[in-house]
N, C-alpha and C positions, 0 to 999 in steps of 0.2 A: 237367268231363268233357273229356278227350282226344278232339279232331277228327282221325278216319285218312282218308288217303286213298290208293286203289290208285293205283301209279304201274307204269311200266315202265323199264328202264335202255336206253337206245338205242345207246349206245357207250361206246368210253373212248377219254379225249384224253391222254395223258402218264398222269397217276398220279390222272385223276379220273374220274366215268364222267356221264355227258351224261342223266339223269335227266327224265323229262315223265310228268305226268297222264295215267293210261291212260284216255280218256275221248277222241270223236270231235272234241270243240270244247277240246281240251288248248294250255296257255299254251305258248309257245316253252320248250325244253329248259332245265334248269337245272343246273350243273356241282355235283358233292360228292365228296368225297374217296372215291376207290376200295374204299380199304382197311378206311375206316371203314366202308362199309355192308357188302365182302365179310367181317368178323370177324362182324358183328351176325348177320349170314346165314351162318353157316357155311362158305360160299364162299371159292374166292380170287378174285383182282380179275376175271383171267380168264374167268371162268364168268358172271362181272355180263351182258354186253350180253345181252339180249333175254329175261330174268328178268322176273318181274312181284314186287312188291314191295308191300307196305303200310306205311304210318310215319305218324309223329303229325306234324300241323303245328302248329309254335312261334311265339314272337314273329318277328314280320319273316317270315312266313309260311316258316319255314325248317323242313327235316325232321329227323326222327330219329327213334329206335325203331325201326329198320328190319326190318323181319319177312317173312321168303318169303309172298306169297298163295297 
């Protein structure tokens, strides 16, 4: 079974967007390709910072799946 977890996108740095655990006690920001998560979400890159988000964590606790919350 697939573990999601809500995140939020905080910004974008070049061509990535700066991604954290939307949760009070969330791990330092984690950088993912822009574009990969604004296709999955219907978005363009643009529109990502301050989006809430859910996606599956992977091996090496890395996301993906990324679906509008």
């Amino acid at each position: 079974m697939d573990e999601w977890v809500k995140v939020r996108v905080l910004l974008l740095v070049g061509d990535e967007a700066e991604v954290v655990a939307d949760a009070p006690d969330a791990e330092p920001p984690v950088r993912y390709p822009a574009k990969e998560i604004a296709a999955a979400v219907g978005l363009s890159p643009r529109q990502l910072p301050g989006r809430k988000l859910r996606a599956v964590v992977g091996p090496r606790d890395r996301l993906s799946g990324w679906e509008l919350a």
